[in-house]
N, C-alpha and C positions, 0 to 999 in steps of 0.2 A: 622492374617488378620484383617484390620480396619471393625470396624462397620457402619452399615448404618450413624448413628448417628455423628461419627467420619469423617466419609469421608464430610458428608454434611457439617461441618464446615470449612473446606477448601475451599480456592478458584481453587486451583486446584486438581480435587483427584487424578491424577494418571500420566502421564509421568513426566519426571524430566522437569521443567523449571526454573532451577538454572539460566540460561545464561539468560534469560527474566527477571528475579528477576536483574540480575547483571545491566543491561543496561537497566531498571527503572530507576535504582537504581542510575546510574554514568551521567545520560541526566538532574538530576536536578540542580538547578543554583550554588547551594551552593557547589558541587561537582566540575562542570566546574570551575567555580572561585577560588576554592585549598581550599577554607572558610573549607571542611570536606576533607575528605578523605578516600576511604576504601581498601583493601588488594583483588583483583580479584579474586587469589587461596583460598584465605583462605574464602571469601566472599561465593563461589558458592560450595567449601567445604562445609562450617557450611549448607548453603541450602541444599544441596542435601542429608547432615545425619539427617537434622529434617523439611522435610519438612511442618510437622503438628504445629509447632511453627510459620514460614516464609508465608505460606503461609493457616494462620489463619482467620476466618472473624471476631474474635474477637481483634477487634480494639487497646483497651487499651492493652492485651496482646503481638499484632504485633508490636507496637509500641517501647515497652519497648525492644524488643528483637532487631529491628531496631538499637534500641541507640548502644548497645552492639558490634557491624559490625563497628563502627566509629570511626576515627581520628581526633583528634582534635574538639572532641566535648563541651569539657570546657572551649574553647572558644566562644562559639554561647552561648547569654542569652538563656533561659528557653525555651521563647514564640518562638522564629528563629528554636529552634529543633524541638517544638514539632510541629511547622508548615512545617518543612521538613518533619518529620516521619506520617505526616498526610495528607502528597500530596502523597506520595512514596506507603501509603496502597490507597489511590482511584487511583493510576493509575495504579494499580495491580488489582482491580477490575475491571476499566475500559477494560484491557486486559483481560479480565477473560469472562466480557459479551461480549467483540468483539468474542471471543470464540465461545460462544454458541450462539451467535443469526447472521446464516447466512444469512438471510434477507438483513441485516445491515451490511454486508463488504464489504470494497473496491474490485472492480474487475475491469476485462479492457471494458468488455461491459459495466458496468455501466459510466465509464470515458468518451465513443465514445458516449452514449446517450448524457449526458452534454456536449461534445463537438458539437455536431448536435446542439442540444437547443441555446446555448450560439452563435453559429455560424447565426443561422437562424432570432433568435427574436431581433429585433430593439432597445430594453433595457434593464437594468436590471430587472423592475416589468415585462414586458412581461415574461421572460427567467424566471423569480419565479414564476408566474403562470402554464408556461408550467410545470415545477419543479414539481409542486406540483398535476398535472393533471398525468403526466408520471411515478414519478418517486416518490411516495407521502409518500416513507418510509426514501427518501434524499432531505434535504431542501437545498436551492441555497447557502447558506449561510456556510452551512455544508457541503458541497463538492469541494468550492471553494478551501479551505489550503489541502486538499487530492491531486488537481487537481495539485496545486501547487508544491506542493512535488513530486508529480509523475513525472512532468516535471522536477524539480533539480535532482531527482535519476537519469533519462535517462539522459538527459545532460554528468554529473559525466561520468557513465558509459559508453558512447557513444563515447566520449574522450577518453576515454581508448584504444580503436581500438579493444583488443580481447578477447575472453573468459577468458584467462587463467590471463591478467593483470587486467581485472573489477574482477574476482575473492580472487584476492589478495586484492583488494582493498574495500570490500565489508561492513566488520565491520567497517573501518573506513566513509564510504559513510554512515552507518548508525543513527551511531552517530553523524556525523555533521546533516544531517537531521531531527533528533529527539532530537537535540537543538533546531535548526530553529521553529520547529512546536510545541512546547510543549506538544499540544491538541492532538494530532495524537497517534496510539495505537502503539508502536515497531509492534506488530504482523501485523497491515497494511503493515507499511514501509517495513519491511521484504518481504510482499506477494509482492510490487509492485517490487523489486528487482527482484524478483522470473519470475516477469510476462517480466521486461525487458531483463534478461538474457534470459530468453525462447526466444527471438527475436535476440538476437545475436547469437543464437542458429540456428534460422532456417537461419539468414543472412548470415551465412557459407557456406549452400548448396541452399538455394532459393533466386528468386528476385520477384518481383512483376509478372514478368509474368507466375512462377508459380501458384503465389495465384491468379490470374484472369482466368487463365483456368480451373484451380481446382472450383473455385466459377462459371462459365461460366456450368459446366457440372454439377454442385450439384443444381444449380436452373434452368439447357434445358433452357437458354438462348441461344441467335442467336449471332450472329456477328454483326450487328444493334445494340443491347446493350451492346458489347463488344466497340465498335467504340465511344459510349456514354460515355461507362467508362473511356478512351482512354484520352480522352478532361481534365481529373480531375488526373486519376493517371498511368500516364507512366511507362511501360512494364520496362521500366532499376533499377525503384525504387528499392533501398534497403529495404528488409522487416524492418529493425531498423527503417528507416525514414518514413512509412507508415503514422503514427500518425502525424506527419506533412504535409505531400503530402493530405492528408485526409482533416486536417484541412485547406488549401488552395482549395482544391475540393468542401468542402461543400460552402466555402463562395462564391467561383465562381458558383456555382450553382442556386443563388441566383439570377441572373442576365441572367440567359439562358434563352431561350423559352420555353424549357420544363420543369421547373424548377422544380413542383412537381416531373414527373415520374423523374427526375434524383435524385434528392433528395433519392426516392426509392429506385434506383439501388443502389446507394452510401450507404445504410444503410442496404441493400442486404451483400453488397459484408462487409464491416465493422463485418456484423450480422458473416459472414464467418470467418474474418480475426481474431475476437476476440476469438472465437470459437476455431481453431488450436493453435494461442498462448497459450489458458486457458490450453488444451490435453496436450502441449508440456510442460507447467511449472509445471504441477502437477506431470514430473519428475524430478523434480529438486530438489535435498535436501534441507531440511527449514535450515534458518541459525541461529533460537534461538529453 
């Protein structure tokens, strides 16, 4: 058994994250462009028999071991490597603190929050203010290329038509993504996959008119704020296309009479909708 001392010097002490280490590892530039090269079996191999090497905090050590995993590395001068092998360990630590600090992950109600904000506030400093009043642990700025990406994933997958063809197609949805976004954690990407599958999951057997009566009888609402809801997201919606129908709701909202109280209800029913999808994804196997 590792030692206190031992474990602590890793960044991860304990499930295998060989597959995490690999698709770092292949989303950096010099990889996509064939400039390196690495071996996938043989890569998540060598990881998973020393993980106390791979996933090291000691820098100069992971570094060296890094080299070791490469093709064609006597090709890249000195400084090109060592600035590979030295974005490849912070973006393993980057994944490492998205890990432990759940405060700071992406989730779907954090995404409907900024969707509400960005829909309601008349600019972008308004919409950073609100940001930063709401939501003071995600800056406007920082959630923008999350929001972003979350939309290319669904898209991607949404195209697909069904569980079983977005499934096949998932490693690869991820990878082109996490070119796209460089800044972004694999372990996000991953969760927002996680969170849109969960939705082609429930779009199988529900439509909107489930989740409006379900949220109708969880907050002893009447039928007056069912007929309010009505106005913004139609009973035929696909649960998939929610997040759109949403995003048209709020902005029409904006323009109503009532515009506060529906605003409300809208953020009622969202407070619901993100709620059952989060239930529904956390049975869904992780894909790193």
């Amino acid at each position: 058994m590792e030692s206190g001392k031992s474990q602590a010097s890793r960044l991860f002490a304990s499930k295998d994250h060989s597959l995490l280490f690999w698709k770092v590892l292949v989303r950096q530039p010099e990889i996509v462009s064939g400039e390196l090269s690495a071996n996938r079996e043989m890569t998540i191999r060598m990881v998973q028999n020393h993980p106390e090497v791979f996933f090291s905090r000691d820098r100069s050590a992971f570094v060296a071991n890094v080299k070791s995993l490469l093709k064609n590395s006597r090709n890249l001068n000195p400084e090109t490597l060592e600035s590979f092998t030295l974005r490849v360990f912070e973006s393993l630590s980057k994944e490492f603190d998205y890990l432990n600090n759940r405060s700071g992950r992406f989730s779907i109600d954090i995404l409907f929050q900024v969707i509400e904000i960005l829909c309601l506030q008349n600019n972008p400093e308004e919409a950073g203010a609100k940001m930063n009043l709401r939501l003071p642990d995600f800056g406007l700025e920082v959630m923008l290329p999350y929001i972003k990406a979350y939309v290319q994933i669904s898209s991607k997958l949404s195209a697909l038509n069904t569980i079983k063809n977005a499934s096949a197609q998932i490693e690869e949805i991820i990878f082109e993504v996490s070119v796209k976004f460089p800044d972004i954690q694999i372990l996000a990407l991953e969760s927002m996959v996680r969170i849109f599958i969960a939705q082609l999951v429930l779009s199988e057997k529900y439509h909107c008119d489930n989740l409006l009566n379900a949220w109708m009888n969880e907050y002893g609402f009447s039928d007056s704020e069912m007929q309010r809801i009505l106005k913004y997201i139609p009973l035929t919606t696909p649960i998939k296309d929610f997040r759109v129908q949403y995003v048209q709701g709020i902005k029409s909202s904006k323009v109503s009479n009532d515009s506060n109280s529906d605003v409300m209800l809208l953020r009622t029913l969202s407070n619901y909708f993100t709620s059952w999808v989060m239930r529904t994804s956390e049975l869904i196997p992780s894909y790193v």
